[in-house]
N, CA, C, O and CB atoms as a CASP TS submission, in Angstrom:
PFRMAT TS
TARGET T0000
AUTHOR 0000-0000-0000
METHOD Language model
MODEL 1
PARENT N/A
ATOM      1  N   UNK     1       5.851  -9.213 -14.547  1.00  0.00           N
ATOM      2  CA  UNK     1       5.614  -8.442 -13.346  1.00  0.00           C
ATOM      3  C   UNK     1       5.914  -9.343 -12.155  1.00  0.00           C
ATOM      4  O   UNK     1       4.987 -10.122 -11.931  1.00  0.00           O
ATOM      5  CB  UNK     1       4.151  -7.893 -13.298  1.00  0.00           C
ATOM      6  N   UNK     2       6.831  -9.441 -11.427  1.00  0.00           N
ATOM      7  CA  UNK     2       7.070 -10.371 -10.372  1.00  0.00           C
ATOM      8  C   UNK     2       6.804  -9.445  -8.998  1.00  0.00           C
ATOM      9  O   UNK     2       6.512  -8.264  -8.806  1.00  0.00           O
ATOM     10  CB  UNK     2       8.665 -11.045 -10.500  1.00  0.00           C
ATOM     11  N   UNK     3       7.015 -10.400  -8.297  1.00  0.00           N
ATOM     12  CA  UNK     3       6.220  -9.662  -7.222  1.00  0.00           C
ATOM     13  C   UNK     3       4.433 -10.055  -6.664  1.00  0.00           C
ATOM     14  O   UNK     3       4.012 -10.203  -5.517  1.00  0.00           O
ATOM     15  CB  UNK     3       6.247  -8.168  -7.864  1.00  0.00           C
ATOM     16  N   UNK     4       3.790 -10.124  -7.822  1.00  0.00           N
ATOM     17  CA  UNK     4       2.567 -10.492  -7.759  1.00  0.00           C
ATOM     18  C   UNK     4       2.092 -11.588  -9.108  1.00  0.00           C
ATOM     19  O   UNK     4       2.794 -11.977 -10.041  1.00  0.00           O
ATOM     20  CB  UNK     4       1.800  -9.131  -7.674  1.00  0.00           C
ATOM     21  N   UNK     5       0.926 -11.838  -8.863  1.00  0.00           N
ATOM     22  CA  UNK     5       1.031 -13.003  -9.827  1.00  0.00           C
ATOM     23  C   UNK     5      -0.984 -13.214  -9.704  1.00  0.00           C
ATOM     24  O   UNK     5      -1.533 -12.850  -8.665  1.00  0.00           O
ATOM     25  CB  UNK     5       2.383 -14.675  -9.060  1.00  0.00           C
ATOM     26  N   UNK     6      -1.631 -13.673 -10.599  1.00  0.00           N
ATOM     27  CA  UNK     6      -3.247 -13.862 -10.720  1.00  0.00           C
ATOM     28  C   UNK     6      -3.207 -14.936  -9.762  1.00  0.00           C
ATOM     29  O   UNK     6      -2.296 -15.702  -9.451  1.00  0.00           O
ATOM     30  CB  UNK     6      -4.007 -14.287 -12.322  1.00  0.00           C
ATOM     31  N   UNK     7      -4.904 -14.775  -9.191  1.00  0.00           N
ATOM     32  CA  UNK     7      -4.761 -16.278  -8.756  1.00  0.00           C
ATOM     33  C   UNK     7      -6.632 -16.129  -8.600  1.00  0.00           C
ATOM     34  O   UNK     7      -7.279 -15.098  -8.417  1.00  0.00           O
ATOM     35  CB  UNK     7      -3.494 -16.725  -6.967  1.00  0.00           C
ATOM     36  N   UNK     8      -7.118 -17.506  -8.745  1.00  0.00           N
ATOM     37  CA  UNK     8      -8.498 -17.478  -8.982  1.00  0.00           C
ATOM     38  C   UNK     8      -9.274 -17.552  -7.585  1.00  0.00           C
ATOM     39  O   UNK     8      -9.030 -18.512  -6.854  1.00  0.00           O
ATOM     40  CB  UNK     8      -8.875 -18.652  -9.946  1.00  0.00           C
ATOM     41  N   UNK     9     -10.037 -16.751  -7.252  1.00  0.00           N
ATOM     42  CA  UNK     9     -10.730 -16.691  -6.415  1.00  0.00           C
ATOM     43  C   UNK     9     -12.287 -16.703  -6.347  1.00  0.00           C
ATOM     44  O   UNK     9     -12.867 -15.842  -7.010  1.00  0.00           O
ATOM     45  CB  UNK     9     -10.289 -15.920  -6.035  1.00  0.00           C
ATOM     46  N   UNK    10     -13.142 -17.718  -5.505  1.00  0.00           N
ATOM     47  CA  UNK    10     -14.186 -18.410  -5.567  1.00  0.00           C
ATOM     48  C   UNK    10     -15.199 -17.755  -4.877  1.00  0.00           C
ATOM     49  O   UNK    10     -14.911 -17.358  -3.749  1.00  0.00           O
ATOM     50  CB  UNK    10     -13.977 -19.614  -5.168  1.00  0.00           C
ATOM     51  N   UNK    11     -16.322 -17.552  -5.298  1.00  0.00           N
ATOM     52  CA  UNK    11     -17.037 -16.436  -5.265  1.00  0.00           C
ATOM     53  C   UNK    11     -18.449 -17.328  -4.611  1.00  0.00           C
ATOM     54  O   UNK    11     -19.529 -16.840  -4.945  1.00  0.00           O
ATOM     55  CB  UNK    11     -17.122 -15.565  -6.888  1.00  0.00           C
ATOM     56  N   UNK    12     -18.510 -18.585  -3.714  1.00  0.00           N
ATOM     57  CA  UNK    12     -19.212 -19.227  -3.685  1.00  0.00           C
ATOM     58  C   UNK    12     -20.272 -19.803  -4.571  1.00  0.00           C
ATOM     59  O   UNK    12     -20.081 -20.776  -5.300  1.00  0.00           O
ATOM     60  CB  UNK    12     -19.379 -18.898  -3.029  1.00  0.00           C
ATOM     61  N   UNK    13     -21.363 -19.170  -4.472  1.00  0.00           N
ATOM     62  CA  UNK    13     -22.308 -19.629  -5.543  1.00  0.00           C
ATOM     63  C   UNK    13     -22.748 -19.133  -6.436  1.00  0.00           C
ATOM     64  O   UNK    13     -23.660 -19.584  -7.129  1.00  0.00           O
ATOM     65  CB  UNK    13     -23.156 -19.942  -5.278  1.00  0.00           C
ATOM     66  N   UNK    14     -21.901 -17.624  -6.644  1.00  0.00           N
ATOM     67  CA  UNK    14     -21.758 -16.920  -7.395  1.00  0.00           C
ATOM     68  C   UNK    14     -20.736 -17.598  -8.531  1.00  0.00           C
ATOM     69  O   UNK    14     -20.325 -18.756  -8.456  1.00  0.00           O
ATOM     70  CB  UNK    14     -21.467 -15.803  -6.731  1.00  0.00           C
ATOM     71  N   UNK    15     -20.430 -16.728  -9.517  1.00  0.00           N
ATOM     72  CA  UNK    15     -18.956 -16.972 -10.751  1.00  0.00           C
ATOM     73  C   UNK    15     -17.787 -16.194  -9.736  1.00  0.00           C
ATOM     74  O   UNK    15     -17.935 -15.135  -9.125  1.00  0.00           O
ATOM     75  CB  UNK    15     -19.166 -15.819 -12.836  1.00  0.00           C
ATOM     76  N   UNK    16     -16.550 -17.114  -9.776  1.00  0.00           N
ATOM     77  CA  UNK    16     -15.722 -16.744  -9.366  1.00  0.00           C
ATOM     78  C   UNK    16     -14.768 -15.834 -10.542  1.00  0.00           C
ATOM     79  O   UNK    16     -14.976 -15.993 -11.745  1.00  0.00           O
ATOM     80  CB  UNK    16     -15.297 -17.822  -8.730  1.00  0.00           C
ATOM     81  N   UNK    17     -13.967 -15.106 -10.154  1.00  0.00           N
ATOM     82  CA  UNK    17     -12.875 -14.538 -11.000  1.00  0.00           C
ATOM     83  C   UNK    17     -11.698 -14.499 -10.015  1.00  0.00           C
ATOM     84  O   UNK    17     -11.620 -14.752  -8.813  1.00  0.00           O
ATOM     85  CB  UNK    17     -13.236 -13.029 -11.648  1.00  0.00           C
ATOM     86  N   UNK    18     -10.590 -13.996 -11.164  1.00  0.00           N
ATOM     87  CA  UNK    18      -9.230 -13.798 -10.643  1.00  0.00           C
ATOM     88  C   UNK    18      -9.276 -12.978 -10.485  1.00  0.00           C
ATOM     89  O   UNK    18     -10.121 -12.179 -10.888  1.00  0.00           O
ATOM     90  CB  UNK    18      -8.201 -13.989 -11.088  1.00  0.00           C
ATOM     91  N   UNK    19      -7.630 -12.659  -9.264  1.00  0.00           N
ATOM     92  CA  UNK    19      -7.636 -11.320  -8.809  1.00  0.00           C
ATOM     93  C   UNK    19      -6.043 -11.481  -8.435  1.00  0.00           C
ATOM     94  O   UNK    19      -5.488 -12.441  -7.901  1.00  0.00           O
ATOM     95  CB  UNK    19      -8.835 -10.898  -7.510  1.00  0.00           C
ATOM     96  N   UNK    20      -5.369  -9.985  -8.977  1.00  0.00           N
ATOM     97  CA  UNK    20      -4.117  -9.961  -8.620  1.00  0.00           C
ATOM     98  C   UNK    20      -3.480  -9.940  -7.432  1.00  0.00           C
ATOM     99  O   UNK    20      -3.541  -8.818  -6.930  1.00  0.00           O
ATOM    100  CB  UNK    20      -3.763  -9.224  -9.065  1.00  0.00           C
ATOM    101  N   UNK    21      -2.729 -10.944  -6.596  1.00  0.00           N
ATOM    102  CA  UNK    21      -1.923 -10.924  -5.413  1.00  0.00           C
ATOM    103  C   UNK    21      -0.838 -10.883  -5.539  1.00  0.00           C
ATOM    104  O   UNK    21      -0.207 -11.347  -6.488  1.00  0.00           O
ATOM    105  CB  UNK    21      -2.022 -11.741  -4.680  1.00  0.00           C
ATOM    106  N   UNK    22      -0.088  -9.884  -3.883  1.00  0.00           N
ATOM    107  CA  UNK    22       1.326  -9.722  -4.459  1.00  0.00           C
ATOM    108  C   UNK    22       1.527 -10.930  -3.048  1.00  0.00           C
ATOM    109  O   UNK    22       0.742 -11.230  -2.147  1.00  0.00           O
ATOM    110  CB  UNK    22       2.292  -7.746  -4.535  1.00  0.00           C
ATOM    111  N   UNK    23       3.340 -11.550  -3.451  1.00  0.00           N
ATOM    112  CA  UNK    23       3.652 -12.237  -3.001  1.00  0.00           C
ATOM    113  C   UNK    23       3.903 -11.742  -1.629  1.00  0.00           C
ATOM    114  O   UNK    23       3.460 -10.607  -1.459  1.00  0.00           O
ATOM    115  CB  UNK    23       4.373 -12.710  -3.678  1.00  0.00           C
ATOM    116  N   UNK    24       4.531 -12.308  -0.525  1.00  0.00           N
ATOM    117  CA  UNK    24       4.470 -12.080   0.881  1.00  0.00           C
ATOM    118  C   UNK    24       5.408 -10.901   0.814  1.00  0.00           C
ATOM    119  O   UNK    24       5.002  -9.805   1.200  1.00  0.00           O
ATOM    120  CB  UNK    24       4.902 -13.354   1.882  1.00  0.00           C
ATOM    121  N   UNK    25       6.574 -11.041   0.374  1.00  0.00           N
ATOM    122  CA  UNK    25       7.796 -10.224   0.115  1.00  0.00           C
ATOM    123  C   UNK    25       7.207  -8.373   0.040  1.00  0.00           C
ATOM    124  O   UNK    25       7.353  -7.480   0.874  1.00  0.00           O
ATOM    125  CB  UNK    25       8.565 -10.904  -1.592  1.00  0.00           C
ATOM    126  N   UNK    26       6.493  -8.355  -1.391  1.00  0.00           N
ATOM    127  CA  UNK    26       5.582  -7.535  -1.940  1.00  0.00           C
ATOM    128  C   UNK    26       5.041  -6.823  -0.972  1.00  0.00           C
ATOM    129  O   UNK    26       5.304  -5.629  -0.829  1.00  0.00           O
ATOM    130  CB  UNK    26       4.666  -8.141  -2.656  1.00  0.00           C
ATOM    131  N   UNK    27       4.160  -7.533  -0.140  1.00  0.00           N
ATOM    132  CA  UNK    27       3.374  -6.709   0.707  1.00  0.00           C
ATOM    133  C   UNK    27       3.546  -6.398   1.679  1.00  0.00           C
ATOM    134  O   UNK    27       2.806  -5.682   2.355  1.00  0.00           O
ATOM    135  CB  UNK    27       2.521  -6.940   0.887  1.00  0.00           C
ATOM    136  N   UNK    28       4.835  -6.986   2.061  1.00  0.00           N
ATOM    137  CA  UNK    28       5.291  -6.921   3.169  1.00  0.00           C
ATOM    138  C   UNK    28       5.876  -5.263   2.959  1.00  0.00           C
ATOM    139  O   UNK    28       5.524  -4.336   3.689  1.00  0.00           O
ATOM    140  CB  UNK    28       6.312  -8.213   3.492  1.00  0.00           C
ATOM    141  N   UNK    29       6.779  -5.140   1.872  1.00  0.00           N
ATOM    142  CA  UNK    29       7.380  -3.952   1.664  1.00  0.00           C
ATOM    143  C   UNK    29       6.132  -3.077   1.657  1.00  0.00           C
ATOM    144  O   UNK    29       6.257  -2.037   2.305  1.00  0.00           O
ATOM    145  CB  UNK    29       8.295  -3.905   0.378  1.00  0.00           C
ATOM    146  N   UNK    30       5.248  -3.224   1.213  1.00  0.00           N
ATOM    147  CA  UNK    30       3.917  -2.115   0.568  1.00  0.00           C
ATOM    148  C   UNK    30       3.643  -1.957   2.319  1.00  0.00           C
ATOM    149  O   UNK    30       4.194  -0.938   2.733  1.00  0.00           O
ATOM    150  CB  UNK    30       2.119  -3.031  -0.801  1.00  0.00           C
ATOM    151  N   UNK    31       2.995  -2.657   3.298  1.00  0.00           N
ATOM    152  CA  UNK    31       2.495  -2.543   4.321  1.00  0.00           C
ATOM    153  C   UNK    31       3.114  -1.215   4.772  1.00  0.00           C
ATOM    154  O   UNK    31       2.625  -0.105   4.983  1.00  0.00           O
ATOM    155  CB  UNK    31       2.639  -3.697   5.085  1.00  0.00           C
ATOM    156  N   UNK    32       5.051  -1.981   4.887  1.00  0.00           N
ATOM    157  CA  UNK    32       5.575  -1.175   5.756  1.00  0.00           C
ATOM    158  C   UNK    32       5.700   0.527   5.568  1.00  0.00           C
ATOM    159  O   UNK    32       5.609   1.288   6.531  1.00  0.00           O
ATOM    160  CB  UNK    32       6.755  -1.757   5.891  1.00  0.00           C
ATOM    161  N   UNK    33       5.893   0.921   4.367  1.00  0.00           N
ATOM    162  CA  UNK    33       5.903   1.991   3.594  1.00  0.00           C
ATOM    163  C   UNK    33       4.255   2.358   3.963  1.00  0.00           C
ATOM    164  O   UNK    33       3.891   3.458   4.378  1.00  0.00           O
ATOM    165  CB  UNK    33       6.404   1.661   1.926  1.00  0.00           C
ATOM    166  N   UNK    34       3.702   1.644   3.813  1.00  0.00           N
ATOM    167  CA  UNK    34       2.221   2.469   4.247  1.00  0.00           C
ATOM    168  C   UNK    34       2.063   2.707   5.995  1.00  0.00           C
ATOM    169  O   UNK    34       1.239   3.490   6.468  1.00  0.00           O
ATOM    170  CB  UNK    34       0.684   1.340   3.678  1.00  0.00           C
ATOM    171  N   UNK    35       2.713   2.139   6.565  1.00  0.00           N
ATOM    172  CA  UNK    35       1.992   1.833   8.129  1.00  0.00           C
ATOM    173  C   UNK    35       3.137   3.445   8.560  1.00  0.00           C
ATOM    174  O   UNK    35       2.868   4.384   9.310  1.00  0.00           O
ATOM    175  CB  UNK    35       2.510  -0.436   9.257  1.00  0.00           C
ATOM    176  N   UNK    36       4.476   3.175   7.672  1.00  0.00           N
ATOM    177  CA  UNK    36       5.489   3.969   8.434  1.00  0.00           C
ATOM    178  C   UNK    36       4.815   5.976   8.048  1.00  0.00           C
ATOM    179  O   UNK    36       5.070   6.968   8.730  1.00  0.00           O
ATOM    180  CB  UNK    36       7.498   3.405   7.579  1.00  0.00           C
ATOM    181  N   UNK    37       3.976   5.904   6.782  1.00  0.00           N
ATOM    182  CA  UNK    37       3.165   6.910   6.223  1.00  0.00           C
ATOM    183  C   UNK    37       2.213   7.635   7.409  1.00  0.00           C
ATOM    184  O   UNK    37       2.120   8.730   7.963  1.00  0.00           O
ATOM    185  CB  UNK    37       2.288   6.219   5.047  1.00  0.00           C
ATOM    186  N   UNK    38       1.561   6.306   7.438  1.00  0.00           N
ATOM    187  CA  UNK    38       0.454   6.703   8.890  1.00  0.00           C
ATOM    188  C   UNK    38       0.845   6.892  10.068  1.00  0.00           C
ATOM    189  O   UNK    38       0.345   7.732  10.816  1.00  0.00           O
ATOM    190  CB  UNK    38      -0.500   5.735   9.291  1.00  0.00           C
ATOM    191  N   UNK    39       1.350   6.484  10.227  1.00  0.00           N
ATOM    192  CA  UNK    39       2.064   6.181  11.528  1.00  0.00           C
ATOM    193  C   UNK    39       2.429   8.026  11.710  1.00  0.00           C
ATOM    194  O   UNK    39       1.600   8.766  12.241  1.00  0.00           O
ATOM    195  CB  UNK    39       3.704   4.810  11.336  1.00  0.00           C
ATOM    196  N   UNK    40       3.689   8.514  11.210  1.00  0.00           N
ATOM    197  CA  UNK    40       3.622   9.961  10.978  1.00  0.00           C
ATOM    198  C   UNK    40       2.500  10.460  10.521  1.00  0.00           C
ATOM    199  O   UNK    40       2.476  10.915  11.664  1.00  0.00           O
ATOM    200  CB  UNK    40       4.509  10.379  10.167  1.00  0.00           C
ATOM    201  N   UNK    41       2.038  10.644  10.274  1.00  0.00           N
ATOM    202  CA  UNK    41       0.526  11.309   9.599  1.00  0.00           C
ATOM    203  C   UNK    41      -0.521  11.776  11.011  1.00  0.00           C
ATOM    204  O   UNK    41      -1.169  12.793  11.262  1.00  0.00           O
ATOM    205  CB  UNK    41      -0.497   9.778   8.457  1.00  0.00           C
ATOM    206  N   UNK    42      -0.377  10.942  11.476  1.00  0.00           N
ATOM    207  CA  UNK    42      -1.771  10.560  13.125  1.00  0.00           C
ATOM    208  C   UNK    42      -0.508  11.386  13.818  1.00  0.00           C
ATOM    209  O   UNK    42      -1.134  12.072  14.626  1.00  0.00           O
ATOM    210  CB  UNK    42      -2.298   8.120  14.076  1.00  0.00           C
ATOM    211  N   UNK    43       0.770  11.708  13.981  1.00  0.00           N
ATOM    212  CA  UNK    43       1.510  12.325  14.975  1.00  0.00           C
ATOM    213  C   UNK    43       1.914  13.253  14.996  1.00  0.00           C
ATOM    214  O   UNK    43       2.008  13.877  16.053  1.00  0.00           O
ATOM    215  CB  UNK    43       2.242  11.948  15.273  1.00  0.00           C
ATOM    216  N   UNK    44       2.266  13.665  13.997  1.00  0.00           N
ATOM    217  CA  UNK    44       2.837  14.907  13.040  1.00  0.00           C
ATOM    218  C   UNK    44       2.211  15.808  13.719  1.00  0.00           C
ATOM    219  O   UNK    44       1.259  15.329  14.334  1.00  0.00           O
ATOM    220  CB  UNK    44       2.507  15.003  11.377  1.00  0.00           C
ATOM    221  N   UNK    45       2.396  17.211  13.894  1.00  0.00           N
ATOM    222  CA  UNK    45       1.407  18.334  14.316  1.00  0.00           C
ATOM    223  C   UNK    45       1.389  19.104  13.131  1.00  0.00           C
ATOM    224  O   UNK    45       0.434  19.809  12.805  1.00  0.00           O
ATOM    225  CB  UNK    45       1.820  19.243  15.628  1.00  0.00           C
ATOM    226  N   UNK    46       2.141  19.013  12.663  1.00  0.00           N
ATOM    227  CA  UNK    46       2.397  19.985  11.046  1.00  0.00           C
ATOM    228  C   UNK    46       1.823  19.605  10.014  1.00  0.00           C
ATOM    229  O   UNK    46       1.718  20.408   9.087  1.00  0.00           O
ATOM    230  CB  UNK    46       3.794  20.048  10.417  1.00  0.00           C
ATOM    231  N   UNK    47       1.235  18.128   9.874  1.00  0.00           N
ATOM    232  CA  UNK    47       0.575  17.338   8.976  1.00  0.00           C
ATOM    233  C   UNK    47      -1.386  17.716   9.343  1.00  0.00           C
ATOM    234  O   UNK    47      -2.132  17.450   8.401  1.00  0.00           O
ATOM    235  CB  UNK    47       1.231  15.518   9.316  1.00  0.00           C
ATOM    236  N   UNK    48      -1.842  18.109  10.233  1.00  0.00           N
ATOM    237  CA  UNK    48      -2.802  18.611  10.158  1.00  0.00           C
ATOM    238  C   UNK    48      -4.118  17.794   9.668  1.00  0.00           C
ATOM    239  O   UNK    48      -5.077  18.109   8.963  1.00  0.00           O
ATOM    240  CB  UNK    48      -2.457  19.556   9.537  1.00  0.00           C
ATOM    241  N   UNK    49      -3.594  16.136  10.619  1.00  0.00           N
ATOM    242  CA  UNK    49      -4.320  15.488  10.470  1.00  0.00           C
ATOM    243  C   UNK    49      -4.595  14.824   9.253  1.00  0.00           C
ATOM    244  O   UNK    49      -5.666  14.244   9.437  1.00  0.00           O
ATOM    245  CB  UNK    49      -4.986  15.970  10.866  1.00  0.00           C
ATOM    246  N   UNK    50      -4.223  14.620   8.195  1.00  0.00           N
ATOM    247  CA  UNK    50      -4.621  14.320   6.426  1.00  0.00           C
ATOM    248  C   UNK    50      -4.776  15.860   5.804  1.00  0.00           C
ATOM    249  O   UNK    50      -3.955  16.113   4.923  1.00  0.00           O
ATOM    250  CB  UNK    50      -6.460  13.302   6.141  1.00  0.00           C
ATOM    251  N   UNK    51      -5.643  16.845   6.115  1.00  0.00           N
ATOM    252  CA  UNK    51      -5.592  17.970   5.245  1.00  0.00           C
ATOM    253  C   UNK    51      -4.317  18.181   4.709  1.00  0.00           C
ATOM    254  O   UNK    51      -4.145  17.635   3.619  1.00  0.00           O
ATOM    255  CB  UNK    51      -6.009  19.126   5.869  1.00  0.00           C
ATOM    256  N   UNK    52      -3.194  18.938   5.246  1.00  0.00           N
ATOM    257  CA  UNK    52      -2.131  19.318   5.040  1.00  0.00           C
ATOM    258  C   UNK    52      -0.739  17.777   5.323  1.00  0.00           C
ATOM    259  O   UNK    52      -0.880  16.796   6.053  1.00  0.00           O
ATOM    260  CB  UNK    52      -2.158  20.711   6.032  1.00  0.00           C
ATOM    261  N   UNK    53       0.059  18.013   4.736  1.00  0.00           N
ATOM    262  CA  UNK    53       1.089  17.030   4.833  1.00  0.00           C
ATOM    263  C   UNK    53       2.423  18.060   4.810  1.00  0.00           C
ATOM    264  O   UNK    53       2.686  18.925   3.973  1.00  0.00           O
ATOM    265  CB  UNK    53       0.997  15.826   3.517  1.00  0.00           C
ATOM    266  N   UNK    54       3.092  17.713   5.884  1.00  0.00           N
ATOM    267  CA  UNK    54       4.708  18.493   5.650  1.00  0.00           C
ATOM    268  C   UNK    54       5.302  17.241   4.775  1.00  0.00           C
ATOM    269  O   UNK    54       5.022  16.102   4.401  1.00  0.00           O
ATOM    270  CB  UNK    54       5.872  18.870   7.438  1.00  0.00           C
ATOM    271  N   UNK    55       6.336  18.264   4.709  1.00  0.00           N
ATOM    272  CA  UNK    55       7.644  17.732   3.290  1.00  0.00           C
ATOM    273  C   UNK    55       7.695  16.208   4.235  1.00  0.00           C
ATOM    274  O   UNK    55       7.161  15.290   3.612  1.00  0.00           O
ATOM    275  CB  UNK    55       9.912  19.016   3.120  1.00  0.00           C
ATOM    276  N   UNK    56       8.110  15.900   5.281  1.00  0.00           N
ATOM    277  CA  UNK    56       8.225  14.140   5.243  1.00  0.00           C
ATOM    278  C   UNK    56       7.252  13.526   5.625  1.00  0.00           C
ATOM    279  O   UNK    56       7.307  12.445   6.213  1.00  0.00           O
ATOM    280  CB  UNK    56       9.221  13.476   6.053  1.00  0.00           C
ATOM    281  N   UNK    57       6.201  14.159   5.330  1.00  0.00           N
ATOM    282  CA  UNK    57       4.536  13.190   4.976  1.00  0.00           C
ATOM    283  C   UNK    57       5.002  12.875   3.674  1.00  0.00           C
ATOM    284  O   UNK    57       5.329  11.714   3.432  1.00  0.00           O
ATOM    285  CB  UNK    57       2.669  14.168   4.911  1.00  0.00           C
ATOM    286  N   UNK    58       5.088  13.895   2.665  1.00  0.00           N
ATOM    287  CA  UNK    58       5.181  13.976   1.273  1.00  0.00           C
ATOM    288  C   UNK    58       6.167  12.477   1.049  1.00  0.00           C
ATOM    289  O   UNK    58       5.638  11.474   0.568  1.00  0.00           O
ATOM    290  CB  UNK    58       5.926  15.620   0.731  1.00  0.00           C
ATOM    291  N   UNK    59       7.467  12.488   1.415  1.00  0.00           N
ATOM    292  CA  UNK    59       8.534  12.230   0.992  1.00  0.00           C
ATOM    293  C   UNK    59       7.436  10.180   1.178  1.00  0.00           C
ATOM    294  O   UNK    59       7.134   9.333   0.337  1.00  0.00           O
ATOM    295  CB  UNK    59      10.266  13.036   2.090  1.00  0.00           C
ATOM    296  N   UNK    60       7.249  10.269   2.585  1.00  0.00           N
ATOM    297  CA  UNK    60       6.931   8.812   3.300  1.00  0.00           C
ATOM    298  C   UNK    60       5.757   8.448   2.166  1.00  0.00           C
ATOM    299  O   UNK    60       5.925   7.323   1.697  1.00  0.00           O
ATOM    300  CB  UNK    60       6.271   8.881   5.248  1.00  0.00           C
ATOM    301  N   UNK    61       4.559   9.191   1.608  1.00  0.00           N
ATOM    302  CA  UNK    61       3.348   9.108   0.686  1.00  0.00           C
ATOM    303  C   UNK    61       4.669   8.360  -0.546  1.00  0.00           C
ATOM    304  O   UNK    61       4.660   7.151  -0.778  1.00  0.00           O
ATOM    305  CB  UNK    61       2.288  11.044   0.237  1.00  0.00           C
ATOM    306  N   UNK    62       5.508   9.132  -1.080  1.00  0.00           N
ATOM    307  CA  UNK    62       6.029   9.144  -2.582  1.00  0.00           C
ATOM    308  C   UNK    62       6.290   7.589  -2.343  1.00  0.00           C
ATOM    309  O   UNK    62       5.710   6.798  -3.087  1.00  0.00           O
ATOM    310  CB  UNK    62       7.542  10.292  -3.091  1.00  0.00           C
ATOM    311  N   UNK    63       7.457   6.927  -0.957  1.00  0.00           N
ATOM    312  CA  UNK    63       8.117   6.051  -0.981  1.00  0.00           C
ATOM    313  C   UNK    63       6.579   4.827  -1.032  1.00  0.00           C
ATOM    314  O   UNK    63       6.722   3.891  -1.818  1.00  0.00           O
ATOM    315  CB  UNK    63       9.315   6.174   0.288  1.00  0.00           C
ATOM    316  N   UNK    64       5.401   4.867  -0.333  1.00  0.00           N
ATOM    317  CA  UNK    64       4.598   3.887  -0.406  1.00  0.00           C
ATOM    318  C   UNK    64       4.016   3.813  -1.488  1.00  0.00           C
ATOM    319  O   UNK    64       3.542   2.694  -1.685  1.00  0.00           O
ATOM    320  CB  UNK    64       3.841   3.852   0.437  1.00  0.00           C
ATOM    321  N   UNK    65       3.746   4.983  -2.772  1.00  0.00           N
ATOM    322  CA  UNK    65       3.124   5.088  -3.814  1.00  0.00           C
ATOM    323  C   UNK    65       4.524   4.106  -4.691  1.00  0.00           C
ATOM    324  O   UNK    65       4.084   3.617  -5.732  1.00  0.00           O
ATOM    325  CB  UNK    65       2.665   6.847  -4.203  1.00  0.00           C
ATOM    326  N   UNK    66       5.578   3.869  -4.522  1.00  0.00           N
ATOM    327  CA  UNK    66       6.511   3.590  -5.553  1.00  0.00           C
ATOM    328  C   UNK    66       6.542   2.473  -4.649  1.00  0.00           C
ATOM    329  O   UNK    66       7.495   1.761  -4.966  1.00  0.00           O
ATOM    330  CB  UNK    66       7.842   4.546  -6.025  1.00  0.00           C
ATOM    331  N   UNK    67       6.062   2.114  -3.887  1.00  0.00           N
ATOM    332  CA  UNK    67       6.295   0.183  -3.307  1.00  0.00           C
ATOM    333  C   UNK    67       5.098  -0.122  -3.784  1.00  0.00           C
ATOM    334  O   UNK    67       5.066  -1.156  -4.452  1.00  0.00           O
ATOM    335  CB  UNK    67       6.435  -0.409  -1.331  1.00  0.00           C
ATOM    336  N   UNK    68       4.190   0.403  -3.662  1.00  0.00           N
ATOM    337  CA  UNK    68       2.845  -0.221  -5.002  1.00  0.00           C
ATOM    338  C   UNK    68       3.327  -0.168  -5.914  1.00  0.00           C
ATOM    339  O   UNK    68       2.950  -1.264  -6.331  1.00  0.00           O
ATOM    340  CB  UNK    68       1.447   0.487  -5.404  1.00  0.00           C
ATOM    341  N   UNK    69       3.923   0.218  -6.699  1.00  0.00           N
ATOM    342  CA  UNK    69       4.201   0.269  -8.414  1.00  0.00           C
ATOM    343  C   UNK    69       5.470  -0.155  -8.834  1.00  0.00           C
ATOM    344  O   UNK    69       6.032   0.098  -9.899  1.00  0.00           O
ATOM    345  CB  UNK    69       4.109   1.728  -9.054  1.00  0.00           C
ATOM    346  N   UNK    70       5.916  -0.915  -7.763  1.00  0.00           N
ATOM    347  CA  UNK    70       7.566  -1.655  -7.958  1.00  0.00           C
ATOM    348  C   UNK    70       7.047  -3.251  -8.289  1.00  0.00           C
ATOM    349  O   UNK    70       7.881  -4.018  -8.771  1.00  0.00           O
ATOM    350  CB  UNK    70       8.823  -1.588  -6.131  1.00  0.00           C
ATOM    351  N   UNK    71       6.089  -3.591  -8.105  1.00  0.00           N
ATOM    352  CA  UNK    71       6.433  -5.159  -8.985  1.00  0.00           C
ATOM    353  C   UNK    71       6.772  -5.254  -9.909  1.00  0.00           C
ATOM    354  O   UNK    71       6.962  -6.373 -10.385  1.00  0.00           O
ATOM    355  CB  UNK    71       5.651  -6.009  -9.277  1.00  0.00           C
TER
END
């Protein structure tokens, strides 16, 4: 799975565990696909606020759901 990779994280005085991070690249793509989602979503008049989504809410949702699941 590239893209992201484990890395151990310290839980102070608690037990620490790992936790999956994606590389800068990764999230960078994921952000943008999400911000460009919202971004239309809050402007849209046809999107209806989150209730309803027009076809390029839909389309912008599909492209950020498949930049999460591309590593």
């Amino acid at each position: 799975m590239s893209g992201t990779r484990w890395q151990w994280r310290d839980a102070g005085s608690a037990s620490g565990h790992v936790q999956q991070v994606a590389d800068s690249g990764t999230f960078n793509r994921i952000q943008t696909a999400y911000r460009a989602y919202i971004d239309h979503a809050t402007t849209c008049d046809d999107c209806g606020h989150g209730a309803v989504r027009c076809a390029e809410a839909d389309q912008l949702r599909r492209t950020y759901r498949a930049a999460r699941t591309q590593h």
